[in-house]
N, C-alpha and C positions, 0 to 999 in steps of 0.2 A: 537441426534445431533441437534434437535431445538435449544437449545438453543443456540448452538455455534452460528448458521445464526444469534439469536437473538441479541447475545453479538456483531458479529464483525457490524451487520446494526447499534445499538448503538455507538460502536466506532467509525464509522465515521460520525455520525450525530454529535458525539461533537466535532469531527474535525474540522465538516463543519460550526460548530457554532464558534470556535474559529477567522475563516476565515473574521466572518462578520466583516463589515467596515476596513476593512486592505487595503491599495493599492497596486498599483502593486509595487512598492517602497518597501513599508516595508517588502510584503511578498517574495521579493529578496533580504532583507540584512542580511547579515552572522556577528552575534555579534563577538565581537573578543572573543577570546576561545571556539568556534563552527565553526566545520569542514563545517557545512551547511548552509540553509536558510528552512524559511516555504515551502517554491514555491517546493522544492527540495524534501523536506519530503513527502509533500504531494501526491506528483508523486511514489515517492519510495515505499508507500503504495500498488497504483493501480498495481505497475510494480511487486512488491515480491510477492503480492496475488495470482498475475496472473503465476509465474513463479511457487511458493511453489504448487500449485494445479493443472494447465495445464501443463504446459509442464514437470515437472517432472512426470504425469500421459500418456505422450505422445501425449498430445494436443496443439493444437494451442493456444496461448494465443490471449483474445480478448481487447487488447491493440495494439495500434501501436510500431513496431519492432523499431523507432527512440526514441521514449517515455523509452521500453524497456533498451536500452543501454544506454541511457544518466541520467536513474535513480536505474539502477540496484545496487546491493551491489557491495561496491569498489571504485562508481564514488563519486562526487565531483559537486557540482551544475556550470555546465557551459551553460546553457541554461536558457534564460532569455524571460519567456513568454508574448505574446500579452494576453490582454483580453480577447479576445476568446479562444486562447490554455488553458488558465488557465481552462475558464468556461466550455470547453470539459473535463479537468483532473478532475474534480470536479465534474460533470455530470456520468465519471465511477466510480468513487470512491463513489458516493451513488446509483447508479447502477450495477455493477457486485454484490453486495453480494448477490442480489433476482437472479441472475444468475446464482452464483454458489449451490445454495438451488435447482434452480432449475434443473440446470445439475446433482447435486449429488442425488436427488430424482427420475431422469432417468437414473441412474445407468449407464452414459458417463464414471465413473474413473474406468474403470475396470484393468487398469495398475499402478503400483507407481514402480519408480524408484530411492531407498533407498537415501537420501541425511543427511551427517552430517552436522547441521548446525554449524555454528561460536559461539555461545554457549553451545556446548556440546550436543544439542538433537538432536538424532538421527532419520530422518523420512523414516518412514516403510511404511503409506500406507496413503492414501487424508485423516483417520479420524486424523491420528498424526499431518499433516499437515496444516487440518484445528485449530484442537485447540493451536498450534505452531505458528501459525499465529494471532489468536487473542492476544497470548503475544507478538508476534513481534510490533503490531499495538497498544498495551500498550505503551510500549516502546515509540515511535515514534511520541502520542499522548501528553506524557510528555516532549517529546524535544519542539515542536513545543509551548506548551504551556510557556516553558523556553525561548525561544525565544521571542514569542511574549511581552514578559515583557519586552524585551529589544530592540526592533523597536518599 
């Protein structure tokens, strides 16, 4: 399983690289033929990790429960961040992945509670939903980069 921590800590380092010199401006503008924005993705990331591994294992997710709902699957960017809120979103998003390496090497997910994702795969247990996650964050790494060409 190293390597997955390794892959998803990568995936968000090129996230986080994407990020640099953006403002708060650009990374809230929804191009037209995008449901989203950067600000939005990048939240959605921290919030689905936390959901696909915590709380479908029965645990608390270590995100805030407002973060939670206003970037979960389904929403729609209505939240429009300070500087700070950003630089906190952004702060767990290169911090939980050493977190959850670390929680899964203390043997914390001893529950999974089966979830069909919206793409057809079905998760059984935190190994499915760790490597489900790393495509998910593929995914989401190419939006934002599509975006960004167009703010």
């Amino acid at each position: 399983m190293k390597i997955q921590f390794d892959v998803l800590r990568k995936s968000r380092e090129l996230v986080a690289k994407e990020l640099e010199g953006l403002s708060l401006d650009q990374i809230h503008k929804t191009p037209e033929g995008f449901k989203n924005n950067i600000a939005w993705n990048v939240a959605h990331l921290v919030v689905t990790q936390q959901l696909l591994h915590y709380k479908l294992s029965g645990l608390n997710c270590l995100c805030p429960d407002d973060l939670i709902e206003a970037h979960k699957k389904g929403t729609l960017p209505t939240k429009t961040f300070t500087e700070e809120e950003f630089k906190e979103v952004k702060e767990l998003l290169i911090g939980l992945p050493d977190t959850l390496e670390e929680d899964f090497e203390a043997g914390i997910f001893e529950n999974y509670n089966e979830y069909p994702t919206s793409t057809g795969f079905v998760l059984t247990s935190i190994n499915t939903a760790i490597v489900f996650n790393n495509f998910h964050e593929g995914i989401h790494y190419g939006i934002i980069r599509a975006i960004k060409k167009l703010v």
